[in-house]
MMTF fields as JSON, N, C-alpha, C and O atoms, coordinates in Angstrom:
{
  "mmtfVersion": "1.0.0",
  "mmtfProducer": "UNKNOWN",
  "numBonds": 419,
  "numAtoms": 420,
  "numGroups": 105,
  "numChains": 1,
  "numModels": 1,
  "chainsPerModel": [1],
  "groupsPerChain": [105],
  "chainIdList": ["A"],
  "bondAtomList": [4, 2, 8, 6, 12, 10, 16, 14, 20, 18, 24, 22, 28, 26, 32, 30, 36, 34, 40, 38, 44, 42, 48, 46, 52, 50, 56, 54, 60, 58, 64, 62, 68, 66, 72, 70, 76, 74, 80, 78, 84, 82, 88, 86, 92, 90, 96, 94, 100, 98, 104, 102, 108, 106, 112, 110, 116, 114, 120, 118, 124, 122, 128, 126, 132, 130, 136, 134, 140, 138, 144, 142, 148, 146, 152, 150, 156, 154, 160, 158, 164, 162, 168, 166, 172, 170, 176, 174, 180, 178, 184, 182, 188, 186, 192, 190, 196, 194, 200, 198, 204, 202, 208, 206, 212, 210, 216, 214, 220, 218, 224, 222, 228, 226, 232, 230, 236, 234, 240, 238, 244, 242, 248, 246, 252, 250, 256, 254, 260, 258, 264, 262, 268, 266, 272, 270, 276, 274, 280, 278, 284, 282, 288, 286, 292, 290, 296, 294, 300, 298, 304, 302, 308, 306, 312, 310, 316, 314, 320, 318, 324, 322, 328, 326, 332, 330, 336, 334, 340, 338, 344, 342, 348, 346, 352, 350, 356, 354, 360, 358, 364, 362, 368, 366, 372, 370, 376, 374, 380, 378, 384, 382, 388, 386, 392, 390, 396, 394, 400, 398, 404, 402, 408, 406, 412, 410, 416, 414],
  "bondOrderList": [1, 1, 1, 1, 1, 1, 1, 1, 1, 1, 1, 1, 1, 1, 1, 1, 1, 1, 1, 1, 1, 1, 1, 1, 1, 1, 1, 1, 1, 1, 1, 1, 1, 1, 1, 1, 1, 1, 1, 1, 1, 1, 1, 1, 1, 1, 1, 1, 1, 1, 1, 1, 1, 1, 1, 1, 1, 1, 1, 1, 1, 1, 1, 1, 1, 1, 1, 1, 1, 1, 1, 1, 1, 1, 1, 1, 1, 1, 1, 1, 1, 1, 1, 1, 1, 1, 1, 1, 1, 1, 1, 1, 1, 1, 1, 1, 1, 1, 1, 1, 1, 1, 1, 1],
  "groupList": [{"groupName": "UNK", "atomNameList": ["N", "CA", "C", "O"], "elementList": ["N", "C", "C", "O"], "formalChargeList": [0, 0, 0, 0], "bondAtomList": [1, 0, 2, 1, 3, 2], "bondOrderList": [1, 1, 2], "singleLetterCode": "X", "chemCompType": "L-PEPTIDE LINKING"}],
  "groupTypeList": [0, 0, 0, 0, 0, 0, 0, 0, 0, 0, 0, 0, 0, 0, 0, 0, 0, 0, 0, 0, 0, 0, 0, 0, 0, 0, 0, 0, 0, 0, 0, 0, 0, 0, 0, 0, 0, 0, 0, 0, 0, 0, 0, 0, 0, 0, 0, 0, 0, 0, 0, 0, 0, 0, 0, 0, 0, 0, 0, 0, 0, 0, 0, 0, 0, 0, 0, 0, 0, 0, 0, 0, 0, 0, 0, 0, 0, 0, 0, 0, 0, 0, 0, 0, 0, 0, 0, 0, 0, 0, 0, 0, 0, 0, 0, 0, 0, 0, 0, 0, 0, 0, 0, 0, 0],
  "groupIdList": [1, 2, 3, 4, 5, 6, 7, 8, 9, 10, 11, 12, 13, 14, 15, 16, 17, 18, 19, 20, 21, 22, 23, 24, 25, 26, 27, 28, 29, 30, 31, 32, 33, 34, 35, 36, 37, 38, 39, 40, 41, 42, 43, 44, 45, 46, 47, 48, 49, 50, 51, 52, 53, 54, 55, 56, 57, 58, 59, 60, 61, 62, 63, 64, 65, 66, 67, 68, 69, 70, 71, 72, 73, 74, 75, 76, 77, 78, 79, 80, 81, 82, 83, 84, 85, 86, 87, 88, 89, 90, 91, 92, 93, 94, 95, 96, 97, 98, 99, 100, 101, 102, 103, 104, 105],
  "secStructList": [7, 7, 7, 7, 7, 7, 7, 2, 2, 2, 2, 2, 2, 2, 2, 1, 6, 6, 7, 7, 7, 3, 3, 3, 3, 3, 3, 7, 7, 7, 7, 4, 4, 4, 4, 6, 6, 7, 6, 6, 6, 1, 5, 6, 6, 2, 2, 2, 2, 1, 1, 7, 7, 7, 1, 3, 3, 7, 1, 1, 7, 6, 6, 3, 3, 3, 3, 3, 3, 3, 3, 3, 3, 3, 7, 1, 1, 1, 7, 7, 7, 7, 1, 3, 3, 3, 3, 3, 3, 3, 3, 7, 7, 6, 6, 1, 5, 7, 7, 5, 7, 7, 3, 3, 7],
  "xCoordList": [69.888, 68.795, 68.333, 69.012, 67.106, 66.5, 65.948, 65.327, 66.295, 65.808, 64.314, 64.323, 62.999, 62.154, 61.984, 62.544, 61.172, 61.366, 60.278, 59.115, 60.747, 59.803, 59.18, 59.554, 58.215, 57.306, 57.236, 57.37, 57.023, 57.484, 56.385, 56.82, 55.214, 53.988, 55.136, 55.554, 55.456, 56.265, 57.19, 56.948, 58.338, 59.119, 58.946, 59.548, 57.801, 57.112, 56.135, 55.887, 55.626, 55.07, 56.527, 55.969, 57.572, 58.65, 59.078, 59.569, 59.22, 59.893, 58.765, 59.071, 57.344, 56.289, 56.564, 56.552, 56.761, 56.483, 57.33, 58.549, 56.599, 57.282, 57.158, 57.158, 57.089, 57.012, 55.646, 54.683, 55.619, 54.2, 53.922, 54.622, 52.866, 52.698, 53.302, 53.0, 54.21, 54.99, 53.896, 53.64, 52.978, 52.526, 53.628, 54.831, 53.315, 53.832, 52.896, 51.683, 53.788, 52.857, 53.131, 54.057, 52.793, 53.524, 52.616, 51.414, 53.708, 53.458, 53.047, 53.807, 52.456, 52.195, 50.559, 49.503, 50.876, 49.237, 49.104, 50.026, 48.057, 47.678, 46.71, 45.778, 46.563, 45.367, 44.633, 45.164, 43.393, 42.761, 42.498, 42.229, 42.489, 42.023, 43.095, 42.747, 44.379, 45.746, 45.351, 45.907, 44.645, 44.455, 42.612, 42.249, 41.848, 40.671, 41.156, 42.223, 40.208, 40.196, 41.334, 41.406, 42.524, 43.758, 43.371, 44.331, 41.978, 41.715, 42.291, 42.5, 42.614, 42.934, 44.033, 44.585, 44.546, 45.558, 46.749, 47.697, 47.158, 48.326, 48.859, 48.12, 49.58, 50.43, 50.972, 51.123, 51.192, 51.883, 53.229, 53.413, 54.028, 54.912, 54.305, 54.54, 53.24, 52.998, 52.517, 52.88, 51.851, 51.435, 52.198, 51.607, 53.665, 54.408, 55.444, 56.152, 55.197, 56.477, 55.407, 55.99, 54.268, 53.586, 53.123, 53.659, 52.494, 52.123, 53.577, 53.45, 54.269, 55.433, 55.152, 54.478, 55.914, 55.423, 54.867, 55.003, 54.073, 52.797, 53.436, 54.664, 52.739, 53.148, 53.163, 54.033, 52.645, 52.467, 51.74, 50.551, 52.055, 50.937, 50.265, 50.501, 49.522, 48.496, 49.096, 50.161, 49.027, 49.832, 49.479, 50.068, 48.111, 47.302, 47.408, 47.361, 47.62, 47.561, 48.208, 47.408, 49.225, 50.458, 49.739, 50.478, 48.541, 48.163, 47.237, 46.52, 47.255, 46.9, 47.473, 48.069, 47.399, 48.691, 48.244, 47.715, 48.299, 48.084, 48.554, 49.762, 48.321, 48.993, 48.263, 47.084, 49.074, 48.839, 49.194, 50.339, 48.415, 49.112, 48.464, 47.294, 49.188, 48.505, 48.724, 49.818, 48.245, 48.431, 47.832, 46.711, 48.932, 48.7, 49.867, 50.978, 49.524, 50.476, 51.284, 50.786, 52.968, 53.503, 53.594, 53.83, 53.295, 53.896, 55.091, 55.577, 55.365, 56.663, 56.133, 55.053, 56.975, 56.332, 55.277, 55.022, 54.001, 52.797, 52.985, 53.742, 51.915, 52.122, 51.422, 50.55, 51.873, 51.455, 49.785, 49.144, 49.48, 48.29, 47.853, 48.517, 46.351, 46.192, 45.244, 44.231, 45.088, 43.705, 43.536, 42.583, 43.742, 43.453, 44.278, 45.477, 43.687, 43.877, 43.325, 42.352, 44.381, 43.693, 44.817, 46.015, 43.282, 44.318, 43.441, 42.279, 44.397, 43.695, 44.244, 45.444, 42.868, 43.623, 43.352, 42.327, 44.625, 44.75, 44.866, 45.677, 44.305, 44.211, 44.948, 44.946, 45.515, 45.785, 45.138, 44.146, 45.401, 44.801, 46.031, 46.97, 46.039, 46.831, 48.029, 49.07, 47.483, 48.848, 49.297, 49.927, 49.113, 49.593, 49.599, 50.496, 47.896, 47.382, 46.377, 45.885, 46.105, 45.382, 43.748, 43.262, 43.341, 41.95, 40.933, 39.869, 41.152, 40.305, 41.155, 42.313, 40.281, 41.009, 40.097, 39.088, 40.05, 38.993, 39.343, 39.887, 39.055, 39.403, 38.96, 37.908, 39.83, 39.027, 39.056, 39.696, 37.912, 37.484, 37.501, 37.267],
  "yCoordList": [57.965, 57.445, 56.14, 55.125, 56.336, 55.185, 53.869, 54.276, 52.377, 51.75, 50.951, 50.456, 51.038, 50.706, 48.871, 48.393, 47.888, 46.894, 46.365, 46.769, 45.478, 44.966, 43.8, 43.244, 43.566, 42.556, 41.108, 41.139, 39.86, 38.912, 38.851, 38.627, 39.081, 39.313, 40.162, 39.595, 41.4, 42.041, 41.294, 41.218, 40.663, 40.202, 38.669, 37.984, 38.605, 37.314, 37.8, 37.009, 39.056, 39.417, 40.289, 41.289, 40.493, 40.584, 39.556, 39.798, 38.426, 37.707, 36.939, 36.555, 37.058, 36.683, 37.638, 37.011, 38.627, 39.289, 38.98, 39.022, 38.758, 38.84, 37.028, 36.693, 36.394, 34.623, 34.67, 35.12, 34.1, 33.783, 32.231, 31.485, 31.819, 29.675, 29.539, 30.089, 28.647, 27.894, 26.803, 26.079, 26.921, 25.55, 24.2, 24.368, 23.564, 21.876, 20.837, 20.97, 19.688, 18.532, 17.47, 17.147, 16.272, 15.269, 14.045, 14.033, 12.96, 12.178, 12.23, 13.006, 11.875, 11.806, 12.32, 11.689, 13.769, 14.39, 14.003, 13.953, 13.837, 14.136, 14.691, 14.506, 15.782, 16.381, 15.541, 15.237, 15.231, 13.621, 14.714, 14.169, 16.008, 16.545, 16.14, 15.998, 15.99, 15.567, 14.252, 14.089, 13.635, 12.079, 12.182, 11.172, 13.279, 13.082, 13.257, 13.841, 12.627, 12.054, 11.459, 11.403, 10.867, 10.471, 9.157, 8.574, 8.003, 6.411, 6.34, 7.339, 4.957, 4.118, 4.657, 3.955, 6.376, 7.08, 6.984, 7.302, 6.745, 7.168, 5.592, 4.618, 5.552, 3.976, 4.565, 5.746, 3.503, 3.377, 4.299, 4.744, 4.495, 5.585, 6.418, 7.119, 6.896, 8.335, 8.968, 10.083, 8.29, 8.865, 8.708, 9.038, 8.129, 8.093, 9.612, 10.337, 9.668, 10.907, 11.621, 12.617, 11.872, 12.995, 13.112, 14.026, 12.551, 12.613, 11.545, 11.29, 11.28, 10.218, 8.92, 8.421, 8.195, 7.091, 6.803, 7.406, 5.715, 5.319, 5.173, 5.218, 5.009, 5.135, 3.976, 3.735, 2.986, 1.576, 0.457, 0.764, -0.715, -1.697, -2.599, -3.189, -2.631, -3.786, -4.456, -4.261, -5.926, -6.864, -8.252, -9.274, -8.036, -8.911, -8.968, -10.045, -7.42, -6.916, -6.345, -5.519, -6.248, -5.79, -4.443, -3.477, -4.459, -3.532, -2.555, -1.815, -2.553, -1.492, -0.978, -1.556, 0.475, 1.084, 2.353, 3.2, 2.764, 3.866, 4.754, 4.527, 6.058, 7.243, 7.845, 8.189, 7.886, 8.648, 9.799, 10.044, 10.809, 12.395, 13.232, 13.338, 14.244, 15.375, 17.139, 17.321, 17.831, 19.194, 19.905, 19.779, 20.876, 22.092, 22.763, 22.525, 23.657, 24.77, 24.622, 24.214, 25.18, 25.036, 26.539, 27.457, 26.443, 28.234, 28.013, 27.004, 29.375, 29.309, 29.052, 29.532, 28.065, 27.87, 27.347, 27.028, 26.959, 26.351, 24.928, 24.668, 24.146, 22.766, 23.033, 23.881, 22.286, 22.166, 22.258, 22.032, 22.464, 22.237, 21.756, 22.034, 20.778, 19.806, 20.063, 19.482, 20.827, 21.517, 20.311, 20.806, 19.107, 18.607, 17.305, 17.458, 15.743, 14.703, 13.532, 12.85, 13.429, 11.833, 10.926, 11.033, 9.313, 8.349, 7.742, 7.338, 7.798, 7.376, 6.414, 6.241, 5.328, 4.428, 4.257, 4.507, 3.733, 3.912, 2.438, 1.632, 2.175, 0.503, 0.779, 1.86, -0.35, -0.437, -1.437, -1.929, -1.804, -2.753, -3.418, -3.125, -4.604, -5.454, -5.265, -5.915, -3.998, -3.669, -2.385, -1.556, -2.123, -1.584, 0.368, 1.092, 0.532, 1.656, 2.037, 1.237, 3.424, 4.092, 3.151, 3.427, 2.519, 1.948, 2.835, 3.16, 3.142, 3.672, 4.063, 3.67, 5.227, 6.26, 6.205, 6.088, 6.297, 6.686, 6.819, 5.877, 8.046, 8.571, 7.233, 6.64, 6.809, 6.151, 7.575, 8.543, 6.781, 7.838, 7.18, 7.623],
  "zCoordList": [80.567, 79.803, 80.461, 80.612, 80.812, 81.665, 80.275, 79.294, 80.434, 79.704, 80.542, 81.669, 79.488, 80.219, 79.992, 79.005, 80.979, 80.772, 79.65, 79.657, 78.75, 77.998, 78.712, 79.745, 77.99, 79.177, 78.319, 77.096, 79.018, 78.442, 76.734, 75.605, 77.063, 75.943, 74.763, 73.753, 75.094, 74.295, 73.475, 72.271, 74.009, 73.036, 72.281, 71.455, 73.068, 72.236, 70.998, 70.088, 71.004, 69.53, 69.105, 68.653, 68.995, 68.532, 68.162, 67.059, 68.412, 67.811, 66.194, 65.065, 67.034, 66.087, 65.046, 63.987, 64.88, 63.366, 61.888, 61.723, 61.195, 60.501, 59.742, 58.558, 60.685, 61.321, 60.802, 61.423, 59.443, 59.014, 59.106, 59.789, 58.379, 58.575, 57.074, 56.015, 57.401, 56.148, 56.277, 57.239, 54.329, 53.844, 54.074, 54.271, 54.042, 54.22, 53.333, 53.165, 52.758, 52.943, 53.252, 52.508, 54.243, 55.11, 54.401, 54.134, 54.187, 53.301, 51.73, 51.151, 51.192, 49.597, 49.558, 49.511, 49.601, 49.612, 47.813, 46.998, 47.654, 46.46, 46.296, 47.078, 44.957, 44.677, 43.521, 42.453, 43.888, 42.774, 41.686, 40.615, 41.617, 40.506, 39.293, 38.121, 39.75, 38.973, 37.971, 36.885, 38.33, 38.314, 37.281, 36.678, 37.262, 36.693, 35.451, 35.264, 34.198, 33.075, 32.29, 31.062, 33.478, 33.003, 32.838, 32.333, 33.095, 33.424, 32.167, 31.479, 31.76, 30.463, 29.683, 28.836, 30.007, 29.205, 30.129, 29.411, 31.202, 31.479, 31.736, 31.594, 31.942, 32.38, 33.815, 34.128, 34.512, 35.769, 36.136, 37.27, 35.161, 34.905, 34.952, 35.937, 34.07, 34.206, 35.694, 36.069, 36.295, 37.238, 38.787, 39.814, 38.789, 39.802, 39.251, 39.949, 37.941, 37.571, 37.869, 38.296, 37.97, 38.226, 39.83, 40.456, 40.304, 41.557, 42.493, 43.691, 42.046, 43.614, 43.426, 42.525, 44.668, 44.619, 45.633, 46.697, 45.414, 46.514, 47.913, 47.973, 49.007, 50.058, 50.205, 51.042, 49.837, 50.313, 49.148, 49.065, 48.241, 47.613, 48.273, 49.327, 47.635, 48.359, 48.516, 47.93, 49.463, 49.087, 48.895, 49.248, 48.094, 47.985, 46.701, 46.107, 45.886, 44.883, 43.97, 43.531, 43.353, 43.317, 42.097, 41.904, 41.457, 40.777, 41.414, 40.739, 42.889, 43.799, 44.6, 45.509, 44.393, 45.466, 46.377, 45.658, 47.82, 48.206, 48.29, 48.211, 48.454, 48.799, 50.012, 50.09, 50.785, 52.369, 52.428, 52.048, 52.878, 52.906, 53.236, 52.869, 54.2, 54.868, 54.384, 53.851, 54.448, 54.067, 55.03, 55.522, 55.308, 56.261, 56.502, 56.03, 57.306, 57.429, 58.945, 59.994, 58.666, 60.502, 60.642, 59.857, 62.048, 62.612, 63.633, 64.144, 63.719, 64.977, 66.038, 66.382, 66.874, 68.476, 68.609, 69.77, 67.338, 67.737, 66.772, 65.837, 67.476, 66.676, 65.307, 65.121, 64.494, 62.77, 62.861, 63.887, 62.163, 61.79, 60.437, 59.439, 60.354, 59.312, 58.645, 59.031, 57.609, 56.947, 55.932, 55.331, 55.29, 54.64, 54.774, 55.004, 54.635, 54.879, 54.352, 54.677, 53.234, 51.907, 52.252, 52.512, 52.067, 51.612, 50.373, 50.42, 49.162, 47.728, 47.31, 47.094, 47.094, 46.33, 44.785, 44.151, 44.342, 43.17, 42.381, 42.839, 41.55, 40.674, 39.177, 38.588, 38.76, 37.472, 36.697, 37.236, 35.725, 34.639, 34.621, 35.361, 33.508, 33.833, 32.715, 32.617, 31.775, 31.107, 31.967, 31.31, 33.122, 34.116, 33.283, 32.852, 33.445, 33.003, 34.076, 34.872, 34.015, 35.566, 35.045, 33.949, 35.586, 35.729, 36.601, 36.075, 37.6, 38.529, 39.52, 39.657, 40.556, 41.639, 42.055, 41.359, 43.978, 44.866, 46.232, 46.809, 46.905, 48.278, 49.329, 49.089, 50.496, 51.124, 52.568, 52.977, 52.804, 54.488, 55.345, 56.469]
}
């Protein structure tokens, strides 16, 4: 029984099958939809138990805080890829309640 040779293309879509893109998210993605009509109702707690904690405070400001974060998908053997990319900042009031949210670009 003769074995025939596989070709390098060949066992490289062999090893691909099957090998789909694992979602990811790198850093503190947030979705701002989480965050609409929560202003004046949630306190500072609520929205670190819900969305994390900020990536960074102002430090000018101690009632402003950012969140940095990327979303996309990794595959086998190819580099990640980045379908979506926020940094939001987020303000409190001074009894440390959501005041205002806004994407910067």
């Amino acid at each position: 029984m003769k074995l025939k040779k596989i070709s390098k293309m060949g066992i490289f879509a062999l090893l691909m099958t099957g090998c789909g893109a694992d979602p990811y998210n790198q850093g503190n993605y947030v979705d701002i939809a989480t965050l609409k009509g929560k202003e004046g109702i949630w306190s500072k707690a609520d929205v670190e138990q819900t969305i994390g904690s900020p990536s960074f405070v102002d430090p000018a400001n101690s009632l402003i805080v950012y969140y940095v974060g990327a979303q996309g998908y990794k595959y086998p053997v190819v580099s990640p890829t980045i379908n979506k990319a926020l940094t939001l900042k987020v303000e409190y009031d001074a009894n440390q309640r959501l005041k205002k949210f806004s994407e910067i670009e």
